[in-house]
N, C-alpha and C positions, 0 to 999 in steps of 0.2 A: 361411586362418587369420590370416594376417598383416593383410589387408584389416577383419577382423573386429578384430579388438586396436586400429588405427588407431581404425575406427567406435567401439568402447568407449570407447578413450580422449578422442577428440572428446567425445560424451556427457559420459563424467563432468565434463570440464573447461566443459563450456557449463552443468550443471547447478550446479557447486561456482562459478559464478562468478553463477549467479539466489541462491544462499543465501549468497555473502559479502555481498549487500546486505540481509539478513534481519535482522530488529531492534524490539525492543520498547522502547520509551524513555518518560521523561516530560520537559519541556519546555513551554517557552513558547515560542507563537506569533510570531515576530518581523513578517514581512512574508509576503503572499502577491499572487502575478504567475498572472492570466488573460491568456492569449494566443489568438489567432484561429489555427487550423488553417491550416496554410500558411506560416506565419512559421518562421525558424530551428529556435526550442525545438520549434515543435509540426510536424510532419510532416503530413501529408494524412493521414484518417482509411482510405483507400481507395488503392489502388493506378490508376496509369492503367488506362482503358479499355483493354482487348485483343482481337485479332480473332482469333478461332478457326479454325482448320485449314479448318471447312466451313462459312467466312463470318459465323457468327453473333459477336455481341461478349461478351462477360463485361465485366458493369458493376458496381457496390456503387455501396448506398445508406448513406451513414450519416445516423444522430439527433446524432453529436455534438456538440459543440459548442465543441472547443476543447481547452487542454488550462490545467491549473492547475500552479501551482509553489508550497510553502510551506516558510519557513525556521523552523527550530525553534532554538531555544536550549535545549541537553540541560541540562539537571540532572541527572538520571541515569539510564544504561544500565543496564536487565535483562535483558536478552538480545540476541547478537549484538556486533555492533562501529560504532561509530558515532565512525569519527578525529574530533577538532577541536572546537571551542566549539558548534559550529551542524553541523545537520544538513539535509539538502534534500530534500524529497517530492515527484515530479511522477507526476502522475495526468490521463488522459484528463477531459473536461469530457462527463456525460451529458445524456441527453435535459433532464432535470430541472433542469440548470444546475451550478455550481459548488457543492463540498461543502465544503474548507476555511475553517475559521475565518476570519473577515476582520475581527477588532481580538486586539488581546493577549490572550491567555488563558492558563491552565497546561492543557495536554492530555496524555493518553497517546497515544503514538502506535503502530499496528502498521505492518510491512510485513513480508509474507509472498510469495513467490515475485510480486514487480512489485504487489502489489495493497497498497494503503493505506490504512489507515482511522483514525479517529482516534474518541476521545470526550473532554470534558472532564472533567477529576481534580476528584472531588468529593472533600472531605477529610472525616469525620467522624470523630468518638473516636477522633482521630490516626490512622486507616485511610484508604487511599486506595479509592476507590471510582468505578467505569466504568458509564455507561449502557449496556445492553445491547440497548437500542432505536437507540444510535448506532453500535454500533460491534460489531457480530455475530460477530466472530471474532476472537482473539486470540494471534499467533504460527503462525496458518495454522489454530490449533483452537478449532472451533465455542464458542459460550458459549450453553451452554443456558438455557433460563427454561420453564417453566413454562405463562408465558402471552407472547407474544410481543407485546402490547398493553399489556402489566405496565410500570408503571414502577417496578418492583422494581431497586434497582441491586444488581452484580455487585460483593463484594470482589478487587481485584487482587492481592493476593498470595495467595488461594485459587486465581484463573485460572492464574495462575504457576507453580503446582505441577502443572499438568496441561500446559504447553508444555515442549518437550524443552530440556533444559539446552544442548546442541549446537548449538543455533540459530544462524546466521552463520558456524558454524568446520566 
């Protein structure tokens, strides 16, 4: 029983510490840093090669391609906690290349249990508004559409009311 309460506690404390980084913001893009796999910030996408007990190796292939870092300038926090002026996003670099913004812009940002995504703050009739072709989830919850080819944009403070207020805490 004892062994089991330790394993629990471990748990919750590695899971409450993926959701203090949890956070929905909007912000301006300040700087973004691509880095080569391998370097300091970016770690090897792959673990070394291993030799298996009956000779054979375990290998990984990655598509990666890196890994990206972007600095936000909060305006303001809706969910979660985000200390200090700026805020930092790093995210693996896919097959496809880099996703980050790369001049100034105003974006919304999510980050949900490590995963990041952004779209840019469209403002109309004083509403903030997210493409839903950019940025498919928000606060870890799906943003539906209709037609997913649509460039129908998503009001943010409608998606808001369907992310849990507890986000980061």
């Amino acid at each position: 029983m004892h062994r089991f309460s330790l394993l629990a506690a471990a748990a919750f404390s590695i899971s409450s510490s993926v959701s203090a980084q949890d956070v929905i913001l909007i912000g301006e893009v300040q700087q973004v840093i691509v880095q080569r796999s391998g370097t300091p910030d970016c770690p090897p996408p792959c673990p070394p090669v291993t030799l298996n007990p009956d000779g054979s190796k375990r290998i990984c292939i990655s598509n990666g391609g890196g890994c990206q870092t972007m600095d936000v300038k909060i305006e303001h926090v809706y969910r979660g906690v985000a200390n200090g002026e700026t805020r930092r996003f790093k995210s693996r670099i896919g097959e496809w290349g880099p996703t980050f913004p790369v001049k100034e812009k105003r974006i919304v940002v999510s980050e949900a249990a490590g995963t990041v995504s952004w779209s840019p703050a469209i403002e109309q009739a004083g509403k903030i508004f997210i493409d839903p072709r950019r940025m498919r989830t928000i606060g870890g919850v799906p943003i539906s559409v209709n037609d997913s080819d649509s460039s129908e944009l998503a009001a943010l403070a409608e998606l808001l009311e369907r992310v849990p207020t507890a986000l980061g805490h």
